[in-house]
RODO-2510 file (C-alpha; in nm, 4 decimals, decimal comma):
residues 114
     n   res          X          Y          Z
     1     x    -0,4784     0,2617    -1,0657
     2     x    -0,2950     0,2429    -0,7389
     3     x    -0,1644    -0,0434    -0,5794
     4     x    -0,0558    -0,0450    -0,1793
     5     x     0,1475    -0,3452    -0,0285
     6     x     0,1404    -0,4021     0,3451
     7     x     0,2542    -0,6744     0,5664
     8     x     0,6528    -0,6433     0,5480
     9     x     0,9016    -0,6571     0,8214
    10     x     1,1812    -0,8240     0,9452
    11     x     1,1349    -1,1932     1,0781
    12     x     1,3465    -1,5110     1,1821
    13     x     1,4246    -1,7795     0,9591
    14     x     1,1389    -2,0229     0,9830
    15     x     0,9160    -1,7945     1,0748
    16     x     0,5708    -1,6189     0,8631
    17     x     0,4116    -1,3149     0,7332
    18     x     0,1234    -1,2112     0,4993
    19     x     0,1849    -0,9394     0,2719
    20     x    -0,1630    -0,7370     0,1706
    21     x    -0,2015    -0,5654    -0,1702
    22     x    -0,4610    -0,3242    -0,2095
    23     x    -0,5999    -0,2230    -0,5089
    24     x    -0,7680     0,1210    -0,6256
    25     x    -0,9425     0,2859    -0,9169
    26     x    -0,9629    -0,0281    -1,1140
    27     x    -1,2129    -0,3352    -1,1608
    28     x    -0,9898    -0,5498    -0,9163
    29     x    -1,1573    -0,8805    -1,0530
    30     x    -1,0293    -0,8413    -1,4127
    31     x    -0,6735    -0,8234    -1,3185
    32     x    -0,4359    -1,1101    -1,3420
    33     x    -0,2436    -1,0733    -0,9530
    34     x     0,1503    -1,1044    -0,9389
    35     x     0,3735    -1,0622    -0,6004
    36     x     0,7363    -1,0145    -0,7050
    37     x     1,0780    -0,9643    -0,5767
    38     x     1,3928    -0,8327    -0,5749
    39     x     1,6787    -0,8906    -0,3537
    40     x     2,0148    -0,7355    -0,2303
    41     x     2,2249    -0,7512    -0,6134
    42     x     1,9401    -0,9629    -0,8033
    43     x     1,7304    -0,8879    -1,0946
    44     x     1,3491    -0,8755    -1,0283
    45     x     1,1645    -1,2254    -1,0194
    46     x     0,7932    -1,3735    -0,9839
    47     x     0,7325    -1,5394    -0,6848
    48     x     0,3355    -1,6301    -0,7202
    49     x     0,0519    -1,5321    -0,9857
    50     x    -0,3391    -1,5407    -0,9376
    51     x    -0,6457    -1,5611    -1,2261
    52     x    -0,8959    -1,3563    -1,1890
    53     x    -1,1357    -1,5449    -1,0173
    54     x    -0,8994    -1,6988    -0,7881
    55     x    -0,9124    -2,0597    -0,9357
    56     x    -0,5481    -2,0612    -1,1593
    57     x    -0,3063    -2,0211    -0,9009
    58     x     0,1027    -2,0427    -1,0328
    59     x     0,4184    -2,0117    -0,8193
    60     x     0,8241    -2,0087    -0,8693
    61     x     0,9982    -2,3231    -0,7431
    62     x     1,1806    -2,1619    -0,4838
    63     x     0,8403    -2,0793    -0,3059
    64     x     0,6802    -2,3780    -0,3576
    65     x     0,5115    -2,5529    -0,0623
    66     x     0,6147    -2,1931     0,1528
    67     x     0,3958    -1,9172     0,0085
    68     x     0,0467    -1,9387    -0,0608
    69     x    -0,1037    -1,6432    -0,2761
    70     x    -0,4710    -1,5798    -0,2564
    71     x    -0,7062    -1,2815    -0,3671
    72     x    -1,0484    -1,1314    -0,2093
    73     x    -1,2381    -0,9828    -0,5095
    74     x    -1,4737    -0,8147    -0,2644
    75     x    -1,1660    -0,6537    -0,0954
    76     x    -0,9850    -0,5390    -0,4283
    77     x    -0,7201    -0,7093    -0,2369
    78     x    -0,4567    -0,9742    -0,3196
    79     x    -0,2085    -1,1768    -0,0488
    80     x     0,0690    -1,3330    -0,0160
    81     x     0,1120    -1,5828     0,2980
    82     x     0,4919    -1,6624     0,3363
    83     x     0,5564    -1,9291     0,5783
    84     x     0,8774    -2,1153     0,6642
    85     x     1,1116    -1,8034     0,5821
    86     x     1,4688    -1,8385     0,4982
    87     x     1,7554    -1,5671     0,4574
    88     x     1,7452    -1,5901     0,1326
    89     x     1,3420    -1,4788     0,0849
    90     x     1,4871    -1,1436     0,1737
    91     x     1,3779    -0,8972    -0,0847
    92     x     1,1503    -0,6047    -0,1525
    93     x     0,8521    -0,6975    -0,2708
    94     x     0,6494    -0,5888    -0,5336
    95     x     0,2623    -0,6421    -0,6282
    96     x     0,1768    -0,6370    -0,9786
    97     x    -0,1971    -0,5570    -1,1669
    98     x    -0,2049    -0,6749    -1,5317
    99     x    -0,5385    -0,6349    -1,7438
   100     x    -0,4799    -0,4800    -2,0748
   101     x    -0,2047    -0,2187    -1,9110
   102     x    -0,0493    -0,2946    -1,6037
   103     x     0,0690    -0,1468    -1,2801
   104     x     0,3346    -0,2028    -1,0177
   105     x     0,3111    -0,1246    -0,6208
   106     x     0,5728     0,0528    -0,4380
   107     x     0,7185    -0,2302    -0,3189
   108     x     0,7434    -0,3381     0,1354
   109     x     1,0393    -0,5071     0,2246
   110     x     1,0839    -0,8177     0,3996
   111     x     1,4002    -0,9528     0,5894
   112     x     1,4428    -1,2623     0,7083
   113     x     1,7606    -1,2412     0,9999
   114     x     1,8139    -1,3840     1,3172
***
């Protein structure tokens, strides 16, 4: 199982990006869907989870209202739309497959800097 995030960069404060995760050599729609991150000094955290289907959606406080995550089971893909970015969303970001075993990406980084 592979797992390929896109969609990083370096951004202002306020402003947006959508991070892509594609998946590979798995059945995409079992998988439970996790984006999370790690900043500069910080332990890894979750930012957002997605069911299977798409319709149990969960994310951390500090996201709320500012990230949307969102999956297309046709496209073995999952996303993450950040909007409203603030220093402090600055972190590498991971994608993570669960379904019986599971699997992390290699992680894209995003910086949020004036």
């Amino acid at each position: 199982v592979q797992l390929a995030e896109s969609g990083g960069g370096l951004v202002q404060p306020g402003g947006s990006l959508r991070l892509s995760c594609a998946v590979s050599g798995a059945t995409f729609s079992r998988y439970y869907m996790s984006w999370y991150r790690q900043g500069p000094g910080k332990e890894r955290e979750l930012v957002a989870g997605i069911g299977s289907t798409g319709g149990i959606t969960n994310s951390a406080d500090s996201v709320k209202g500012r990230f949307t995550i969102s999956r297309d089971n046709a496209k073995n893909t999952v996303y993450l739309q950040m909007n409203s970015l603030k220093p402090e969303d600055t972190a590498v970001y991971y994608c993570y497959a669960s379904y019986l075993r599971a699997y992390w990406g290699q992680g894209t980084q995003v910086t949020v800097s004036s």
